[in-house]
RODO-2510 file (C-alpha; in nm, 4 decimals, decimal comma):
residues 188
     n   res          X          Y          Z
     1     x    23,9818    14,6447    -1,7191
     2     x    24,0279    14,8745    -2,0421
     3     x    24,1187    15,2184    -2,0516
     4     x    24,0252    15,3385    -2,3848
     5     x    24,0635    15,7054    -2,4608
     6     x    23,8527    15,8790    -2,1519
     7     x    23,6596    15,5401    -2,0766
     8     x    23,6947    15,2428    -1,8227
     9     x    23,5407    14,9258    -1,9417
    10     x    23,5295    14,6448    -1,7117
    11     x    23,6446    14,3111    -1,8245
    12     x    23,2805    14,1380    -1,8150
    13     x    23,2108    14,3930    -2,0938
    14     x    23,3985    14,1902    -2,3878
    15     x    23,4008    13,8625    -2,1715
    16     x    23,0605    13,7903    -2,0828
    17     x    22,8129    13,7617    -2,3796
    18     x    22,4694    13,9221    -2,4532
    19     x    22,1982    13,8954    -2,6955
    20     x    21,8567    14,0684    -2,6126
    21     x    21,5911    13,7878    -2,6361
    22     x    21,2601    13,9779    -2,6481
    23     x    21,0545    13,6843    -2,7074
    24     x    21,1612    13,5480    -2,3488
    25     x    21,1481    13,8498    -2,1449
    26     x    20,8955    14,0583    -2,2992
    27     x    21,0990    14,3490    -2,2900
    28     x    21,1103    14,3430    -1,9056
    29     x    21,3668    14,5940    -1,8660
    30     x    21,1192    14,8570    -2,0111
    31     x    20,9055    14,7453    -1,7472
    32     x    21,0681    14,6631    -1,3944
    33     x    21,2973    14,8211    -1,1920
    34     x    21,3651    15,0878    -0,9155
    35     x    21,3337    15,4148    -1,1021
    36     x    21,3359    15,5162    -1,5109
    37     x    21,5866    15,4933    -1,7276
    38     x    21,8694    15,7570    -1,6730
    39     x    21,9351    16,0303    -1,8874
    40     x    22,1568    16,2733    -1,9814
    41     x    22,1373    16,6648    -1,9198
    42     x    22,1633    16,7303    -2,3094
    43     x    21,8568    16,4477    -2,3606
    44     x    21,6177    16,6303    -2,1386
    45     x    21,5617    16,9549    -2,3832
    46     x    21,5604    16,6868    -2,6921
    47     x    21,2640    16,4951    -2,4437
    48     x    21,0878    16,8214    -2,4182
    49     x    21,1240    16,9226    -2,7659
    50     x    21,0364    16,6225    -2,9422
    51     x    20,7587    16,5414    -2,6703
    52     x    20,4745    16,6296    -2,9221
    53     x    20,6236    16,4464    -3,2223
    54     x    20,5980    16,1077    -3,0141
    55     x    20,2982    16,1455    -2,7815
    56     x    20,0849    15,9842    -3,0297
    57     x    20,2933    15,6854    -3,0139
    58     x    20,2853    15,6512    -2,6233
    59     x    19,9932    15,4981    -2,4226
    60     x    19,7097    15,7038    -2,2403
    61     x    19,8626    15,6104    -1,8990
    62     x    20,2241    15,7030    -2,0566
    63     x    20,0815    16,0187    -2,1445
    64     x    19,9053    16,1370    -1,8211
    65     x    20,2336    16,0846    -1,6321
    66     x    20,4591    16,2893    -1,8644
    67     x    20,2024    16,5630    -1,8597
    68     x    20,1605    16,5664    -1,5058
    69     x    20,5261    16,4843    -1,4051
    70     x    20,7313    16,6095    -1,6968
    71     x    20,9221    16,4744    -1,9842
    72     x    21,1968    16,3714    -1,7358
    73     x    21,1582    16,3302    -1,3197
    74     x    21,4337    16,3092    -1,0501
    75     x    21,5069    15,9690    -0,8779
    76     x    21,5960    15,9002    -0,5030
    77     x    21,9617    16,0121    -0,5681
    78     x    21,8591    16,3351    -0,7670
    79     x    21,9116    16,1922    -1,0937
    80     x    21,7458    16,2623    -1,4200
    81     x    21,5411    15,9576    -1,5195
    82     x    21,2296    15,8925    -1,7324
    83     x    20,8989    15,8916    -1,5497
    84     x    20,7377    15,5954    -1,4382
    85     x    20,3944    15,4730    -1,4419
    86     x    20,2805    15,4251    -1,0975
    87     x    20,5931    15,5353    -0,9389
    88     x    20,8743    15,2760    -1,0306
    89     x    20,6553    15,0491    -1,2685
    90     x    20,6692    15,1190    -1,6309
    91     x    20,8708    15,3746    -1,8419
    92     x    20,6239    15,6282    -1,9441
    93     x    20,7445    15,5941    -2,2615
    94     x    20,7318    15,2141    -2,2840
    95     x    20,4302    15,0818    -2,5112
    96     x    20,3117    14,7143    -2,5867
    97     x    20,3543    14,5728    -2,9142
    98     x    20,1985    14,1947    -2,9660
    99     x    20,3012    14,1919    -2,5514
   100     x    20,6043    14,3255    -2,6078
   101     x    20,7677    14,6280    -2,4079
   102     x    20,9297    14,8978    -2,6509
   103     x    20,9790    15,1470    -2,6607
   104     x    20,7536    15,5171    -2,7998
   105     x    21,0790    15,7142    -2,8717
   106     x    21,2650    15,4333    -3,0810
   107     x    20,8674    15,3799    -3,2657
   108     x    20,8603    15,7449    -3,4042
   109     x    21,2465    15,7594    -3,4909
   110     x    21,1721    15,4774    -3,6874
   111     x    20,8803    15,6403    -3,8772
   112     x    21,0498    15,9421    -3,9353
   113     x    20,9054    16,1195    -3,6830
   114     x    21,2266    16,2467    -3,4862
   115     x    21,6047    16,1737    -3,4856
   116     x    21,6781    16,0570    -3,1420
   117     x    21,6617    15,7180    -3,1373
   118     x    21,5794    15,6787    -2,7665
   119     x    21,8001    15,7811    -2,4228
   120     x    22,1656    15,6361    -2,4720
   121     x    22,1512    15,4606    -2,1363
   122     x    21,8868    15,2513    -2,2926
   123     x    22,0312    15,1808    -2,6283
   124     x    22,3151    15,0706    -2,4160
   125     x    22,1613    14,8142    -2,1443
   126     x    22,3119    14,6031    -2,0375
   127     x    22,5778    14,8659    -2,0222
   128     x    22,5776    15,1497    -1,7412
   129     x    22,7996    15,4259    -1,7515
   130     x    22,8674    15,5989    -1,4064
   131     x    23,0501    15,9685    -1,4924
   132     x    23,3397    16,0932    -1,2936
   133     x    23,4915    16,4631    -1,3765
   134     x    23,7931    16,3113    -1,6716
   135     x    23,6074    15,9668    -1,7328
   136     x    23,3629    15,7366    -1,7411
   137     x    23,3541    15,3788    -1,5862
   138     x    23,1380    15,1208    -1,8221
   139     x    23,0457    14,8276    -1,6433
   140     x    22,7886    14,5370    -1,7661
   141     x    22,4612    14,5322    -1,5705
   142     x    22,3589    14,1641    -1,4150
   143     x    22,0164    14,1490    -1,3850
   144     x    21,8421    13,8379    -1,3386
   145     x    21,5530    13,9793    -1,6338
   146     x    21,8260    13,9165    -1,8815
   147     x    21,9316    13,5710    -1,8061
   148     x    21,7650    13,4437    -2,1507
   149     x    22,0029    13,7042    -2,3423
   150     x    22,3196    13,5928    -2,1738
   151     x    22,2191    13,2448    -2,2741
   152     x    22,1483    13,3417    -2,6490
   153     x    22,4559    13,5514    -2,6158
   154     x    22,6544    13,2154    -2,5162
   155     x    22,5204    13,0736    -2,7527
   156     x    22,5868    13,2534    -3,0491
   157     x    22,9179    13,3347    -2,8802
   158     x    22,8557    13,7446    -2,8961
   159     x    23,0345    13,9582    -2,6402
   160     x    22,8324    14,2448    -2,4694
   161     x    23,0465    14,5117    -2,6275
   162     x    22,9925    14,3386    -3,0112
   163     x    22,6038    14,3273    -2,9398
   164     x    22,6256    14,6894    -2,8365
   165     x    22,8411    14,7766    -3,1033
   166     x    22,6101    15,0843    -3,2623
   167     x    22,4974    15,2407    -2,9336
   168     x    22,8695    15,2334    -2,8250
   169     x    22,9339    15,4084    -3,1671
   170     x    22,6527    15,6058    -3,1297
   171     x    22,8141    15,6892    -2,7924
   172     x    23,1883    15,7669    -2,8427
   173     x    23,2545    15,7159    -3,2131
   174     x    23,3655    15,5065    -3,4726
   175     x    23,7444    15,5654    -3,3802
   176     x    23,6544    15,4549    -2,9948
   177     x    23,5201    15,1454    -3,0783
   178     x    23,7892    15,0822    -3,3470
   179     x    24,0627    15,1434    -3,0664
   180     x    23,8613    14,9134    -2,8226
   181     x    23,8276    14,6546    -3,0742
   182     x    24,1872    14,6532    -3,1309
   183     x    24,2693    14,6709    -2,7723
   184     x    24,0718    14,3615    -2,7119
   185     x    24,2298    14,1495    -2,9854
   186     x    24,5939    14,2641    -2,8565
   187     x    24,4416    14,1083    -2,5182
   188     x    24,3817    13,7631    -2,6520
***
């Protein structure tokens, strides 16, 4: 493990590798799971306020739950997660490109539309951050969805923490990942 600044990184973070492969799994992650993607307490106002700028962008279904559920639902453990289609299917926010899952949010930040790019905890999957009161524990996410991006990652030799190198900046800062770079190289 790596204690950088107020952050815990577990060793599979820079010693496992990770590329997303889209073309293999469709953008499964978008798609499957037990509840939505979690968020933060400062991303649920941003969800609300930018809710009209990227409802175009989200489908029919997408739009029926938000508006009947809310920008942002509770999960089984009373956490703040992104409502689901049918319960624990789909993001609501999730749309299909060419049979692709992506996601609505990331769409209109990329037109202009808004400047969140999309919830951090999914700009930073495989990574999941679990919050204590004076830091935060980062550990890498197995799931068996992903198994074409650790192979890609193996084979282009690119550690989870390189392939999420702008969330993680995005995230803590440019000085953070500089430090965990470093502390990583003095590791080797």
């Amino acid at each position: 493990m790596l204690t950088i600044q107020n952050t815990i990184l577990s060793d599979d973070v820079f010693e496992k590798n990770f590329v997303c492969e889209l073309n293999q799994c469709k953008g499964a992650c978008c798609v499957q799971g037990d509840a939505g993607a979690p968020l933060l307490a400062e991303e649920l106002d941003t969800l609300k306020e930018i809710y009209p700028l990227i409802k175009p962008y989200l489908s029919k279904e997408g739009r029926e739950v938000i508006e009947n559920l809310g920008t942002s639902t509770l999960d089984s453990e009373g956490d703040h997660t992104t409502p689901c289609i049918d319960g624990n299917k789909a993001c609501a926010y999730m749309v299909q490109d060419a049979g692709i899952a992506q996601c609505g949010i990331e769409k209109a930040y990329r037109d202009g539309k808004i400047s969140f790019q999309k919830p951090i905890s999914c700009h930073l999957y495989p990574i999941r951050i679990t919050q204590y009161p004076e830091f935060e524990v980062l550990n890498y996410d197995r799931w068996s969805i992903c198994s074409p991006a650790c192979a890609w990652g193996d084979h282009l030799k690119v550690p989870v923490y390189q392939f999420l190198k702008e969330p993680l900046i995005r995230k803590y800062g440019k000085d953070w990942f500089d430090e965990l770079e470093a502390s990583i190289e003095n590791r080797i």
